[in-house]
C-alpha positions as CSV (number, residue, x, y, z in Angstrom):
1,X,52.0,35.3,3.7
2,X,54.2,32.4,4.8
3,X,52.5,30.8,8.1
4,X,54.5,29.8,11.1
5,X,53.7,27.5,13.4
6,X,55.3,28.0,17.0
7,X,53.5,25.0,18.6
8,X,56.3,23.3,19.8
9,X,55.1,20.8,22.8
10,X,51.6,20.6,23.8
11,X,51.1,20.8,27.5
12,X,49.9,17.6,28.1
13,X,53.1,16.1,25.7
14,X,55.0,18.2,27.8
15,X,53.6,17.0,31.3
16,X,54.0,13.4,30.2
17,X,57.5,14.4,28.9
18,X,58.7,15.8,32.6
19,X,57.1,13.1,34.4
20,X,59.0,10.4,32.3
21,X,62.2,12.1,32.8
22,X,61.9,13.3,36.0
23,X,63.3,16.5,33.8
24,X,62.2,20.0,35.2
25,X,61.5,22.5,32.3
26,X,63.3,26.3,32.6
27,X,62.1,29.4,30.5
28,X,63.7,32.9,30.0
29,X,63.0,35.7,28.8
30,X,62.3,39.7,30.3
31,X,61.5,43.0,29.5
32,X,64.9,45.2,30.0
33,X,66.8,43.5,26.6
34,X,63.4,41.9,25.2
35,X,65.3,42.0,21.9
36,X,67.9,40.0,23.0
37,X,65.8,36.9,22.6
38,X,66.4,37.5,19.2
39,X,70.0,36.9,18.4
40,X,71.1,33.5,18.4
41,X,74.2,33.6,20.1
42,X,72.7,34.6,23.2
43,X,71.0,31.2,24.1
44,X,73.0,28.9,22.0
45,X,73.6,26.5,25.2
46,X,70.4,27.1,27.2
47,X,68.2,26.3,23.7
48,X,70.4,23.2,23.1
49,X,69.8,22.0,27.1
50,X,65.6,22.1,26.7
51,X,65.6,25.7,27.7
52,X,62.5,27.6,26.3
53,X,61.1,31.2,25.9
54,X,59.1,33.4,28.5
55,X,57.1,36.2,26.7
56,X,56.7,38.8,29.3
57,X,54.1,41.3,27.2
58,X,55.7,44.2,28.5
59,X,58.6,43.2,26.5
60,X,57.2,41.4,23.7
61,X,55.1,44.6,23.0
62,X,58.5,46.3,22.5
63,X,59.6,44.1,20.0
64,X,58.2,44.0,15.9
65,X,57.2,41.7,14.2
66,X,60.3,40.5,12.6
67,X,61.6,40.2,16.0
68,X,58.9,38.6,17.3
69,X,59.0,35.6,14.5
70,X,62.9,35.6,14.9
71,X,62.7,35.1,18.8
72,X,59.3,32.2,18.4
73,X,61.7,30.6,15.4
74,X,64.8,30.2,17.2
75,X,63.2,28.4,20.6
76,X,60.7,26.5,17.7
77,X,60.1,23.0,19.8
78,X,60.9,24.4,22.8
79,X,58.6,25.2,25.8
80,X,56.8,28.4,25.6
81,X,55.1,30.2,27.9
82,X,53.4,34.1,28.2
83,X,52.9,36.8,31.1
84,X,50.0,39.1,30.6
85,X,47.9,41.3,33.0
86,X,44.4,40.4,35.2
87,X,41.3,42.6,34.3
88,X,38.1,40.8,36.4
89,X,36.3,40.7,32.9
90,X,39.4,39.4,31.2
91,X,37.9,41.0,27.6
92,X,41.2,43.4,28.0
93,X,43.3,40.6,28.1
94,X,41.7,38.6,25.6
95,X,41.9,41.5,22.9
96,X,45.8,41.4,23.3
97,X,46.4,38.2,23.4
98,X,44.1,38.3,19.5
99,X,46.1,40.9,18.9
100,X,49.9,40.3,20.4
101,X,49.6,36.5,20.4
102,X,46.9,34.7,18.0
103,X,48.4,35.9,15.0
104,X,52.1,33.9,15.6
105,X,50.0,30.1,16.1
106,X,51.4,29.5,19.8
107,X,50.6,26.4,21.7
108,X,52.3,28.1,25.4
109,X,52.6,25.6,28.0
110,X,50.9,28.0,30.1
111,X,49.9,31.8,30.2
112,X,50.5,33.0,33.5
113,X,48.5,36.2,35.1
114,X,49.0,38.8,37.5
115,X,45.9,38.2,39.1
116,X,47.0,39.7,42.8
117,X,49.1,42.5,41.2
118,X,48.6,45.5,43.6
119,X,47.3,43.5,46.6
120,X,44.3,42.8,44.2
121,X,42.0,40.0,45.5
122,X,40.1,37.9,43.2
123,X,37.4,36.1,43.2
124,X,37.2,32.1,42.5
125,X,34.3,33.7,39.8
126,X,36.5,36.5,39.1
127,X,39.1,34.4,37.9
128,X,36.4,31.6,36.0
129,X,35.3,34.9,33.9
130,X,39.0,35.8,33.4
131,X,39.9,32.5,32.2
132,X,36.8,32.0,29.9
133,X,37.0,35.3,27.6
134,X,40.6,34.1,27.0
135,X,39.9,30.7,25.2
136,X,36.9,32.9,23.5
137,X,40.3,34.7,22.5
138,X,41.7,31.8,21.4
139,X,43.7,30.4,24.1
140,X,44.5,26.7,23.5
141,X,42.6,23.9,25.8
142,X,45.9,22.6,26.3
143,X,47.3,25.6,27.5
144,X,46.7,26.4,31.5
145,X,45.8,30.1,32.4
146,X,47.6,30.1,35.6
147,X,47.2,32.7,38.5
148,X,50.6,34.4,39.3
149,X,50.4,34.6,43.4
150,X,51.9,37.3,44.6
151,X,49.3,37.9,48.4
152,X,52.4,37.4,50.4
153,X,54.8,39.9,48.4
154,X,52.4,42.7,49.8
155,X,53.4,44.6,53.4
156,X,49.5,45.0,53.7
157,X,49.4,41.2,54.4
158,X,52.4,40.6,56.7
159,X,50.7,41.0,59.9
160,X,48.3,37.5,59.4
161,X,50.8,36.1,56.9
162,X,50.9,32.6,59.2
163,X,47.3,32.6,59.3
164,X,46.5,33.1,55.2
165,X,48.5,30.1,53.8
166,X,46.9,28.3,50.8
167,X,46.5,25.3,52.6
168,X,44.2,28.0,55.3
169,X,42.3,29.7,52.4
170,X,39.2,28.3,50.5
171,X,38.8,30.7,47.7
172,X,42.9,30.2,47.0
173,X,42.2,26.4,47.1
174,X,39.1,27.2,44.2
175,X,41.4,29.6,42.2
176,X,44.1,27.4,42.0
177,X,41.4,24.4,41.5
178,X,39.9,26.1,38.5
179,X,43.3,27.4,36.6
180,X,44.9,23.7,37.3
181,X,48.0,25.1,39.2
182,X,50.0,28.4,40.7
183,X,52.5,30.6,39.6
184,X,55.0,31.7,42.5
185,X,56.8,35.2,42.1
186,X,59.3,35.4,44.4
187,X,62.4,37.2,43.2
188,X,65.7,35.2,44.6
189,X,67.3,37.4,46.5
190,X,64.3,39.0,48.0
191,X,63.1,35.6,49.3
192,X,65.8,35.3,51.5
193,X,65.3,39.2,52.6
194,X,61.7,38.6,54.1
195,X,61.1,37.0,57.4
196,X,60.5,33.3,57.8
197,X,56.9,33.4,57.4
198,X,56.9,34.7,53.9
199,X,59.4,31.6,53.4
200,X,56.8,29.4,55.0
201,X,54.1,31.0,52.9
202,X,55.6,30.2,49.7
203,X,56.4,26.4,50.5
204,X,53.0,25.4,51.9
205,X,51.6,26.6,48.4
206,X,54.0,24.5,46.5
207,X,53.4,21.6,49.1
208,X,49.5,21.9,48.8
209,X,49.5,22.3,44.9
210,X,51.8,19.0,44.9
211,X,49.6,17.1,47.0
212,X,46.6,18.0,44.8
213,X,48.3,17.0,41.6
214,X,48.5,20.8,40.0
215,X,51.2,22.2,38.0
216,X,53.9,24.4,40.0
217,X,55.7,26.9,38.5
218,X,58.4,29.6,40.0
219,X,59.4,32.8,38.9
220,X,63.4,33.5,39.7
221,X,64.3,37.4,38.8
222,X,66.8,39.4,40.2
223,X,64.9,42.2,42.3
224,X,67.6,45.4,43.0
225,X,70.3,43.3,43.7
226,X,72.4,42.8,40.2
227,X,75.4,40.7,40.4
228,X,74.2,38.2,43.4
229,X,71.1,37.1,41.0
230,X,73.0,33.7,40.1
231,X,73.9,33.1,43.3
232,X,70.8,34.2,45.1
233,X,69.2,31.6,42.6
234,X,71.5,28.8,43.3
235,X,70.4,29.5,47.0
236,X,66.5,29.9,46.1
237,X,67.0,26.4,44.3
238,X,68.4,24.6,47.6
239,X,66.1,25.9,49.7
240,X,62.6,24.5,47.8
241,X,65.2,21.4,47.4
242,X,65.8,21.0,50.8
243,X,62.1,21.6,52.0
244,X,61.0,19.5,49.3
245,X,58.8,22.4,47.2
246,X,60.8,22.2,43.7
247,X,58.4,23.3,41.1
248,X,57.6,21.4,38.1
249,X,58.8,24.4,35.8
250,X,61.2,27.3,36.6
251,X,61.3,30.6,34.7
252,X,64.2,33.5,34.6
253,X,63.1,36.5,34.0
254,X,63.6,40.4,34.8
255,X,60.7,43.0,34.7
256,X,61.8,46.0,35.0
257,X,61.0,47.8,31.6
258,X,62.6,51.2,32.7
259,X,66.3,49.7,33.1
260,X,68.3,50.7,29.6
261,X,69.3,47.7,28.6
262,X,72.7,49.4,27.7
263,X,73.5,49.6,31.5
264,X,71.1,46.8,33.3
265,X,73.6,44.1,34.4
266,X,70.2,41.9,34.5
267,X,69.4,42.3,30.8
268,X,67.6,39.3,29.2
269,X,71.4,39.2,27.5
270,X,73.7,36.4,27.0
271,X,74.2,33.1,28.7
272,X,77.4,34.2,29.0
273,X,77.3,36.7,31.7
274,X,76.1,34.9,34.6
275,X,73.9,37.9,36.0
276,X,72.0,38.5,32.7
277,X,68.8,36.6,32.7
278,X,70.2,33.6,30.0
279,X,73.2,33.5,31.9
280,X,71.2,33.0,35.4
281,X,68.8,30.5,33.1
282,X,72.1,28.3,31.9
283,X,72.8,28.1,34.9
284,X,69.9,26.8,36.5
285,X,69.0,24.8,33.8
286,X,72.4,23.1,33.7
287,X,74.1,23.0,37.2
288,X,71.7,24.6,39.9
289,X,69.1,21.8,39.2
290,X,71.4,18.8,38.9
291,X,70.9,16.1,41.4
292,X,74.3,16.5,43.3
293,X,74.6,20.2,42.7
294,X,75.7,21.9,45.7
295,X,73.0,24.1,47.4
């Protein structure tokens, strides 16, 4: 059986890259439309521009494996990067990323986790174990395993939210310590629906990963709110600008696996309709993050 080889970048290669050029890296990629990522119309633009691929494993689970190889081939030298789930054990996780992900030789920049999912709190041991049984699964050195940081998105935490920053909170400090950086999911338009605190919350985490020299990364998806999800990016881009919190990577993605693709206006779809997920992407990638774009 022919071998591919989806290496493309190693993360330290791509590190160096970024901090030569001063050059922020922007993934896509979803669930609703997974097979989108597949047809090579659909990101002709955002692939030529540096854009790389996001493998949510909700989607990439819906796709086979002809779609899979056609997807990894045409974003081949591009940034990759993968979204799987947070068991404390991690031997779950580990077993489909053998399964799902060994098989196709990646080299992802980083493999981002749902470790807070539900108002789950993990451990700084917790994650260690998590982050061990995945390179027994084969997870590249050079690939960070990356805590997705979602405490503030949950009501339960609003009341102290001013009192539970990252720069307040040991164990975050020794989580982020360990995995080497954070993952912030705050869908555009609903950062700009939450009060100021959450606002604050998110930009003392960027600020305290910068000043301790770990990678940032934010996820931009388009919530419930459909057409605005360009603009509400645009917006989300100007305000981490103007508070000086711009991650080093940016990633466009939707999540929602029970939209029908048919009738989500926030499919992964085509960089040529703004709202779909390589439209937002293009954008971003190609105006939003331009030194004298307009915020």
């Amino acid at each position: 059986m022919r071998k591919f080889l989806f290496s493309g970048l190693s993360c330290l290669a791509l590190l160096t890259e970024l901090s030569a050029k001063e050059k922020l890296i922007v993934l896509a990629g979803g669930v609703s439309g997974a097979a989108d990522l597949t047809v090579d119309e659909n990101s002709d633009t955002f692939r030529a521009s540096g854009g790389g691929l996001y493998l949510h494993n909700n989607g990439w689970e819906r796709l086979d494996d002809a779609q899979r190889r056609k997807a990894l081939g045409l974003f081949k030298d591009r940034p990759l990067a993968i979204e799987l789930g947070f068991k404390p054990s991690g031997k779950a996780w580990g077993n489909v990323y053998r399964r799902a992900y060994l098989v196709y030789q990646m080299s992802p920049l980083f493999i981002a986790a749902n470790a807070f999912a539900g108002n789950n709190l993990p451990t700084p041991e917790q994650w260690r174990d998590y982050m061990t049984e995945l390179r027994k699964a084969g997870v590249p050195e050079t690939t960070k395993i990356l805590p997705t940081f979602e405490f503030a998105n949950f009501s339960h935490n609003i009341p102290e939210l001013s009192h539970n920053k990252v720069s307040d909170r040991e164990d975050f400090q020794k989580i982020l310590a360990v995995a080497g950086g954070i993952v912030i999911d705050s869908p555009s338009g609903y950062f700009f629906t939450r009060e100021q605190n959450y606002r604050d919350w998110v930009v003392d985490a960027l600020h305290w990963c910068r000043k301790n020299r770990l990678t940032r990364v934010v996820i931009a998806s388009p919530h419930i709110f459909g057409k605005p999800f360009p603009e509400h990016t645009r917006k989300f881009v100007g305000y981490l600008k103007e508070h000086e919190a711009l991650p080093d990577i940016w990633v466009c993605e939707n999540y929602n696996g029970s939209k029908d693709p048919e009738t989500y206006l926030n499919r992964v779809g085509s960089e040529d309709v703004p709202a779909n997920v390589f439209g937002t992407a293009r954008l971003l990638l190609t105006d939003f993050l331009k030194p004298n774009s307009g915020d």
